[in-house]
C-alpha positions as CSV (number, residue, x, y, z in Angstrom):
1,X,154.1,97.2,90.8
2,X,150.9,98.9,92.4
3,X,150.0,98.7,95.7
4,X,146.6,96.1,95.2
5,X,144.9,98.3,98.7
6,X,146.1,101.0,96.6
7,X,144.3,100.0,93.0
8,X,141.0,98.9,95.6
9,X,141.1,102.3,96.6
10,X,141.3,103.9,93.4
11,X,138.3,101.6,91.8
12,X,135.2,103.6,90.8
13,X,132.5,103.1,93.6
14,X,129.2,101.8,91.8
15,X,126.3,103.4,92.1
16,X,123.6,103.0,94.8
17,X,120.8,100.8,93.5
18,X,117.2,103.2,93.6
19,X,114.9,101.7,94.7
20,X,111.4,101.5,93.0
21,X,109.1,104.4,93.8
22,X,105.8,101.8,92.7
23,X,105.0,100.5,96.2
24,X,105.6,104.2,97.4
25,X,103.3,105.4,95.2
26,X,100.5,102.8,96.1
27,X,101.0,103.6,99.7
28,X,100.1,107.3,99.2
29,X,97.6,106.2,97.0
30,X,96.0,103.9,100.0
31,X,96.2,107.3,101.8
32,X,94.3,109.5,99.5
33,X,91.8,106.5,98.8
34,X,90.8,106.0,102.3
35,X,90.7,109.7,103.6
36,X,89.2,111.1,101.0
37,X,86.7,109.0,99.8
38,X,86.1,106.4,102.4
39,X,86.6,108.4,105.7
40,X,84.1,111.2,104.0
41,X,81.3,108.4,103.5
42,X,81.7,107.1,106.6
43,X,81.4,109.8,108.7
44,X,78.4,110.9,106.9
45,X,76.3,108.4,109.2
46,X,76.9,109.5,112.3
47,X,76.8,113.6,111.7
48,X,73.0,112.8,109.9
49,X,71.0,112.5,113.3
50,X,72.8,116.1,114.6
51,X,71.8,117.8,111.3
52,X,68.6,116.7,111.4
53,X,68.2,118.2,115.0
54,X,70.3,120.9,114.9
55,X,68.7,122.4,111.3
56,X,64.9,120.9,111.7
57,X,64.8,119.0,109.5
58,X,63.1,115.1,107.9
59,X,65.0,112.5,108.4
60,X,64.7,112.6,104.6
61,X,65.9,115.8,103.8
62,X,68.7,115.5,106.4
63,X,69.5,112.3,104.0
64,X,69.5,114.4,101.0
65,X,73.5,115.7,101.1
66,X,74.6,111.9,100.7
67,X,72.4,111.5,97.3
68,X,73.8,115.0,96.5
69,X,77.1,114.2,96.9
70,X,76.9,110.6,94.8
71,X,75.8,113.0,92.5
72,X,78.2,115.5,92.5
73,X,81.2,112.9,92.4
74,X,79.7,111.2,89.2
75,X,78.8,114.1,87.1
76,X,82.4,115.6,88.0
77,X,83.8,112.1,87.2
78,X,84.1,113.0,83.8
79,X,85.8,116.7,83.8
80,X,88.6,115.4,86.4
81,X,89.5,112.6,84.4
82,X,89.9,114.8,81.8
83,X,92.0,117.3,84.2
84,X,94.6,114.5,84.7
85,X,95.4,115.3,80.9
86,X,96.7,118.9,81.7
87,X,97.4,119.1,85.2
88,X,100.0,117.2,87.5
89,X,98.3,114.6,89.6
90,X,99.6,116.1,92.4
91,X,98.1,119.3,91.8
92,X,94.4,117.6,91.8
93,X,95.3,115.6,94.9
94,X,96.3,118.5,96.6
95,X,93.6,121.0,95.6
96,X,91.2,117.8,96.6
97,X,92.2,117.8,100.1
98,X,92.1,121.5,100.2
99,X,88.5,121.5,98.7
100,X,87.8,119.1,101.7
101,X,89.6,121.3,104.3
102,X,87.8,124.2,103.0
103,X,84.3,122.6,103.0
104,X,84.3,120.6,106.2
105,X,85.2,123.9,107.9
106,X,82.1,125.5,106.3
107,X,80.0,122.8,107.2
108,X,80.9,123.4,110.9
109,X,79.1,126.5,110.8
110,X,76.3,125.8,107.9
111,X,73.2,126.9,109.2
112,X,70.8,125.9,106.3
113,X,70.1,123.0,104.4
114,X,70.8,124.3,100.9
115,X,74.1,125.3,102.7
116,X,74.5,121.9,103.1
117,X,74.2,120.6,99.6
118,X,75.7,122.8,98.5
119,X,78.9,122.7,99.9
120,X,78.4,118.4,99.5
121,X,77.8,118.7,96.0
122,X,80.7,121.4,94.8
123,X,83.3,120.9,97.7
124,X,83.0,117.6,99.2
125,X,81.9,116.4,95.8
126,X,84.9,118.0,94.3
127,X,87.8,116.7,97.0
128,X,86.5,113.2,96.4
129,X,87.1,113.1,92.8
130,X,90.6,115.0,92.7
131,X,91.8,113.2,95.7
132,X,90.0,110.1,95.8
133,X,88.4,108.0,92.6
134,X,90.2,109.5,89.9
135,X,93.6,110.9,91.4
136,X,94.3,107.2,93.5
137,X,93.6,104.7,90.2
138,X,95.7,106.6,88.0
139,X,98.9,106.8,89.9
140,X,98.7,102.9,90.6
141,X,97.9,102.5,86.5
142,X,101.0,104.3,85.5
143,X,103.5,102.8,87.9
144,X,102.0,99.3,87.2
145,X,102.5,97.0,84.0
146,X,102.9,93.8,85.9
147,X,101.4,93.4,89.2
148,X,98.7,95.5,88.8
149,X,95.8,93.9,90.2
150,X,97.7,93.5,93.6
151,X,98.9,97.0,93.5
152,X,95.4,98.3,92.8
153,X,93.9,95.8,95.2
154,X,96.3,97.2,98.0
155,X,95.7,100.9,97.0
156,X,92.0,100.9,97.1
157,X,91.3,98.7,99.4
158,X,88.8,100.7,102.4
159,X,90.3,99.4,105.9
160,X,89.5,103.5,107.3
161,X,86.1,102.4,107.2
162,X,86.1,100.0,110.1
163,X,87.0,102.7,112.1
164,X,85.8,105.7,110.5
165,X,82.2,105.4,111.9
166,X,83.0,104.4,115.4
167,X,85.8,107.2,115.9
168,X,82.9,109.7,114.3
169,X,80.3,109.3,116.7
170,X,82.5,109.4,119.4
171,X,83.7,113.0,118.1
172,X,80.0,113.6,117.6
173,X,79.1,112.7,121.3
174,X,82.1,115.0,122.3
175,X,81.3,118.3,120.7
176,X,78.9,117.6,118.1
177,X,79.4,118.1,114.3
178,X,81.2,121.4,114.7
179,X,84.2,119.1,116.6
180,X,83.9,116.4,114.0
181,X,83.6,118.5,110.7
182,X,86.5,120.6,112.2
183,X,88.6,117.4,113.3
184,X,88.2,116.7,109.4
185,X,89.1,120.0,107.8
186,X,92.3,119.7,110.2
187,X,93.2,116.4,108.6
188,X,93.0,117.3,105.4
189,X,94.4,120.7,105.9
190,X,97.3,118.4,107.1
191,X,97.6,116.2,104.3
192,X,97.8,119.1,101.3
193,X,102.0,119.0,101.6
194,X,101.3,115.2,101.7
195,X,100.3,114.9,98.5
196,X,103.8,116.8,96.9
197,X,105.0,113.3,97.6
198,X,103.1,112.3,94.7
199,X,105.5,111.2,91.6
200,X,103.2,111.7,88.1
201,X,105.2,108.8,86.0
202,X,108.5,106.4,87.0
203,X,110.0,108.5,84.0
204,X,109.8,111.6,86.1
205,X,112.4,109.9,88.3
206,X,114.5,107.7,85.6
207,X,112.3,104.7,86.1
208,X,110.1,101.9,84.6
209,X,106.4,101.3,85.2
210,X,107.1,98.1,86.6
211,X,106.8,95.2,83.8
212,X,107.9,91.7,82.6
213,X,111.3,91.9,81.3
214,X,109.5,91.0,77.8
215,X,107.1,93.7,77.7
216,X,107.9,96.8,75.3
217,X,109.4,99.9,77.0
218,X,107.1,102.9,76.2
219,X,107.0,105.5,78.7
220,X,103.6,106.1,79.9
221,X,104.1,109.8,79.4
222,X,104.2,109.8,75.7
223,X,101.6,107.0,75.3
224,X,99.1,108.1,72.7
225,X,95.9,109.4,74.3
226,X,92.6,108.0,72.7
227,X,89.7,110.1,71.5
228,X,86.4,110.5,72.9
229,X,84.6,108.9,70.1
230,X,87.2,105.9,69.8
231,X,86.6,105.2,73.5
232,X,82.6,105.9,73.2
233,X,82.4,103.6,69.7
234,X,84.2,100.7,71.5
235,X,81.8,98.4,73.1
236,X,84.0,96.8,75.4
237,X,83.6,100.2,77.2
238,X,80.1,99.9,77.5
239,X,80.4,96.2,78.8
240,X,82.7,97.2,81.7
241,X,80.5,100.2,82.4
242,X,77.1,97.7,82.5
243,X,79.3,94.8,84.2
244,X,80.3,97.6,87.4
245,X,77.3,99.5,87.3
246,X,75.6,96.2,88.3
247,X,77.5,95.2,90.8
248,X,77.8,98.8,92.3
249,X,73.8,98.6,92.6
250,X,73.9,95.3,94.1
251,X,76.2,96.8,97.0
252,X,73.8,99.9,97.1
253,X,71.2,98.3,97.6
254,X,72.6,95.8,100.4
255,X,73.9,98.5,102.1
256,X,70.3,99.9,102.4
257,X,68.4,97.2,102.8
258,X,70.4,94.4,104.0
259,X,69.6,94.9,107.8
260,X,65.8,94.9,106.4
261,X,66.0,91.5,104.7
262,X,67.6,90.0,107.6
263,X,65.4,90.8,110.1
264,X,62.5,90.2,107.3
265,X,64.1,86.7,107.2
266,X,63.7,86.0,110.9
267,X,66.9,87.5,112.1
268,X,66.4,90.1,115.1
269,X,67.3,94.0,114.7
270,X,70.2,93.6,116.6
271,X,71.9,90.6,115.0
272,X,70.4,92.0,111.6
273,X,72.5,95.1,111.9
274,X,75.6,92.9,111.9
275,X,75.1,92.5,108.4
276,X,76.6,95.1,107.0
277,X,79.4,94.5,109.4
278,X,80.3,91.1,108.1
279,X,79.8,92.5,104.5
280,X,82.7,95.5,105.4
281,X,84.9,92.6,106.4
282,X,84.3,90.8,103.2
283,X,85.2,93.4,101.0
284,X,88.3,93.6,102.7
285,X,89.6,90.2,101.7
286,X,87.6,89.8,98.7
287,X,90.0,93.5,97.3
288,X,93.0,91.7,98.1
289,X,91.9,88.2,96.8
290,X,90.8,89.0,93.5
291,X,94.2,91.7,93.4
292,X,95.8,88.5,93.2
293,X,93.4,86.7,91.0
294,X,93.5,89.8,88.4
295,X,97.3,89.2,88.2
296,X,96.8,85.4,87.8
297,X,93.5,85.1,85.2
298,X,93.1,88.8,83.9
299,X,90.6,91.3,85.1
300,X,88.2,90.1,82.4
301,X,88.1,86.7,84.1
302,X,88.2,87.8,87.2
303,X,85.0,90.0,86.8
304,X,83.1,86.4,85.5
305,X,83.9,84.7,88.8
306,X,82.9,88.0,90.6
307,X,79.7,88.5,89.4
308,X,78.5,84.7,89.5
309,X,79.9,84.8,93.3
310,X,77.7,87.5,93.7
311,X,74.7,85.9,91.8
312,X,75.0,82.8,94.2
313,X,75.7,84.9,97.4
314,X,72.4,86.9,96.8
315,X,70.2,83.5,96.1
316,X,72.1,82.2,99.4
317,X,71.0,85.2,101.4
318,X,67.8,85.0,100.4
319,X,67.1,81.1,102.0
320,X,69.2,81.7,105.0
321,X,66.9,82.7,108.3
322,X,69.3,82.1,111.0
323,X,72.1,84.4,112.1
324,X,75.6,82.1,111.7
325,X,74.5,81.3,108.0
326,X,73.5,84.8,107.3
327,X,76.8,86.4,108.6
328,X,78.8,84.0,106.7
329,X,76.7,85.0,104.0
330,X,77.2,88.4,104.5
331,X,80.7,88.1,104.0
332,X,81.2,86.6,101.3
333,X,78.4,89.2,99.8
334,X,80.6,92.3,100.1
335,X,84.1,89.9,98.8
336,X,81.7,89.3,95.7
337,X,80.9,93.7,96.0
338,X,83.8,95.2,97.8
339,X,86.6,94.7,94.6
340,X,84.3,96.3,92.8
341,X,87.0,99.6,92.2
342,X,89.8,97.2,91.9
343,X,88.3,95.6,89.3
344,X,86.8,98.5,87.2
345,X,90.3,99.8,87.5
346,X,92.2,97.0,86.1
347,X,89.8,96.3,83.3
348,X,89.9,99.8,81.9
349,X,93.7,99.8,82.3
350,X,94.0,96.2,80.8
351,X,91.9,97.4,77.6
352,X,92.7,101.1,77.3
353,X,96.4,101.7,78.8
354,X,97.6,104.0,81.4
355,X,97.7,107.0,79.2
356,X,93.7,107.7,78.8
357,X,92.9,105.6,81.8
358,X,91.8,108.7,84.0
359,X,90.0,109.7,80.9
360,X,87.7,106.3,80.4
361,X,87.3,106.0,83.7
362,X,86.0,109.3,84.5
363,X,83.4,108.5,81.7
364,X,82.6,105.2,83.1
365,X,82.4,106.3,86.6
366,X,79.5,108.5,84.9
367,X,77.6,106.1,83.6
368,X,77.1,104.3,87.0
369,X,74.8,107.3,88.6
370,X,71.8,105.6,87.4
371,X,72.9,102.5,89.0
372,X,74.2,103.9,92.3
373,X,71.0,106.1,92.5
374,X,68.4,103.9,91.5
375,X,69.0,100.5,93.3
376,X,68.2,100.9,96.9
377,X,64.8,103.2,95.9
378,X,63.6,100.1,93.6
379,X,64.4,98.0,96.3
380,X,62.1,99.7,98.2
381,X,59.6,99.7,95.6
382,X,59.7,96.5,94.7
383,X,59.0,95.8,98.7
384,X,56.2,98.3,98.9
385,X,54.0,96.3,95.7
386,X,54.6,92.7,97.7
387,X,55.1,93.5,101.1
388,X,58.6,91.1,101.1
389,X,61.7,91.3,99.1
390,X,61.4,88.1,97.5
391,X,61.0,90.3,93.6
392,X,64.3,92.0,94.8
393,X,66.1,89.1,95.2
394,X,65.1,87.7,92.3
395,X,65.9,91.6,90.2
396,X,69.2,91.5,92.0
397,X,70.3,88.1,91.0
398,X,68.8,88.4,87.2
399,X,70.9,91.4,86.7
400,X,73.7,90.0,88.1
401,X,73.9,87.2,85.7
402,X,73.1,89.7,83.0
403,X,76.5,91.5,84.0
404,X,77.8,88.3,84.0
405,X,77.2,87.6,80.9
406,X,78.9,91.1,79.4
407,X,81.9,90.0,81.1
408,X,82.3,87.2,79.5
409,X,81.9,89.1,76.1
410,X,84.8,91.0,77.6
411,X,86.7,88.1,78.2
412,X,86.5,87.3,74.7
413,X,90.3,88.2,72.8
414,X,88.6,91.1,70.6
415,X,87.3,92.7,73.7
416,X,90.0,91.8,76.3
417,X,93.3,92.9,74.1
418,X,94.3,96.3,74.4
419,X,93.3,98.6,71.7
420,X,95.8,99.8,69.3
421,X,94.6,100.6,66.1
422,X,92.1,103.2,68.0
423,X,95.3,104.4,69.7
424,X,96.0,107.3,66.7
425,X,92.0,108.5,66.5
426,X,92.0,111.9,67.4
427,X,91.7,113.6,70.6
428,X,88.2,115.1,70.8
């Protein structure tokens, strides 16, 4: 007879269990998210009063790089998404945070204002969109089949932002711009071997987008690509572009005026300016809350409750005229604006796949410039011709119920259900 310590000994040792690179991947995508898009517009604020100074110049003009480079990141929207097709994710992400390296350090030393825009709209422009709105999304969409909303509304959720200002100014107080624009081209400089950590698909690494143990296996990677005039004929894209755009120009325009229609509602400058305070903290909670709600309802659904929370926030904020009311208020504004990525994310994921998700949302990121651009000026317009913003609030709230009303057409099962039949149109 055998020796049992023996036969124990001579037992094959079962392999290690991997663990699943998902919630790895949504971590680095947090990164990218934060530093490259949500750091860069934050910091903007504080640097704008020294480039006014330092290159004589309008408040106006110095104002100009910001338009430029909401510019720049929608018209490159498109061509990035379309990148992703041929080029490693972590490629982009990498060459993103170089493109930021590189132009930070240029802007240190930029002695002109077309310098200026210029290196906003082809550098800074450029390292958002290959490290930030496109490159972030899609690594979440492809690792995620179940549990997407929460992983999207943990990736792209902006927490850098509550202390991206603050920790700007101070480096601006220290040693001007040339100290902050160089303490940013350092950072990203630092984070270019960062993104190698990037994993393209699960498949890459012998695993599964994670999904319901019912769900079909079909690796992401050979997922049929759709066409552009499949995804520009559907009308569900043009709903979810409408639906976003709306409720990107409703945070726009609070972020430029908010401040304004409080104190224009009683509040004083001081306590006004908490506004957008209160809103930053509400679009903290309100990504991860409707994460979770996207998992639980569908995006689709999701985007209804969103938009009339919105819709009744905005008529709230409008009666309000004393400052506990109007914080709450302001709160539960930017949870109603702040999932606003999250959502366009999971919608075009939900109704187009991972495969040609950078794709359709490079194309629906472009069709939200008019949106993000022309909000806060009619604001003002609309202010100018009544001298109040009563006509705003009632243009805000209008359109919001309009979106509204698209998503719920997208709710609907022909515009909610993945396409297929589209899914062999050729690739154009």
């Amino acid at each position: 007879m055998s020796d049992p310590a023996q036969r124990e000994i001579d037992m094959p040792t079962p392999p290690a269990q991997v663990p699943f690179y998902g919630w790895r991947m949504v971590g680095l995508a947090f990164l990218t998210y934060n530093l490259g898009l949500t750091v860069v517009i934050n910091a903007f604020g504080p640097a704008l009063p020294v480039l006014q100074r330092e290159l004589g110049l309008s408040r106006a003009a110095a104002s100009l790089p910001f338009g430029v480079l909401l510019l720049a990141m929608g018209v490159m929207a498109p061509f990035v998404g379309n990148l992703t097709q041929r080029f490693k994710l972590r490629t982009l992400m990498m060459t993103g945070s170089a493109c930021h390296a590189l132009g930070f350090a240029l802007l240190a030393f930029a002695t002109t204002l077309p310098q200026v825009l210029l290196l906003f709209a082809v550098m800074i422009g450029a390292g958002c969109c290959l490290m930030a709105i496109i490159s972030a999304p899609t690594l979440i969409s492809r690792w995620f089949e179940r549990d997407r909303g929460k992983a999207l509304g943990f990736g792209l959720v902006q927490v850098f932002g509550i202390a991206a200002a603050p920790l700007a100014a101070w480096l601006v107080s220290q040693g001007g711009r040339q100290l902050l624009f160089l303490c940013l081209a350092g950072l990203f400089a630092a984070m270019i071997p960062v993104m190698r950590f990037a994993i393209e698909f699960p498949e890459d690494v012998g695993q599964q987008p994670r999904r319901d143990a019912e769900q079909p296996v079909v690796a992401v990677a050979v997922q049929p690509l759709l066409g552009n005039r499949a995804i520009f004929t559907d009308p569900a894209f043009w709903l979810i572009s409408l639906a976003i755009g709306i409720v990107s120009a409703a945070g726009t325009a609070f972020t430029a005026h908010g401040p304004a229609m409080a104190a224009a509602n009683g509040i004083s400058p001081t306590l006004a300016s908490t506004m957008l305070s209160g809103a930053g903290i509400g679009a903290l909670f309100g990504a991860l809350l409707y994460g979770w709600l996207i998992d639980r309802i569908g995006p689709f659904h999701a985007l209804v409750l969103v938009l009339l929370q919105a819709a009744a926030t905005w008529f709230l904020f409008s009666l309000v005229t004393s400052p506990g009311p109007m914080i709450l208020v302001s709160v539960l504004l930017g949870a109603a604006m702040g999932p606003a990525i999250t959502l366009h994310s999971a919608c075009i994921n939900e109704r187009y796949g991972a495969a040609s998700f950078s794709r359709v949302i490079g194309y629906s990121y472009f069709t939200k410039i008019p949106f993000m651009f022309g909000s806060a000026p009619l604001a003002g317009k609309l202010f100018d011709m009544s001298g109040s913003y009563a006509s705003t609030y009632v243009v805000m709230i209008a359109a919001l119920l309009l979106a509204g009303g698209a998503a719920i057409m997208l709710s609907m099962p022909r515009n909610s259900r993945r396409i297929g039949t589209l899914a062999t149109s050729p690739v154009l």
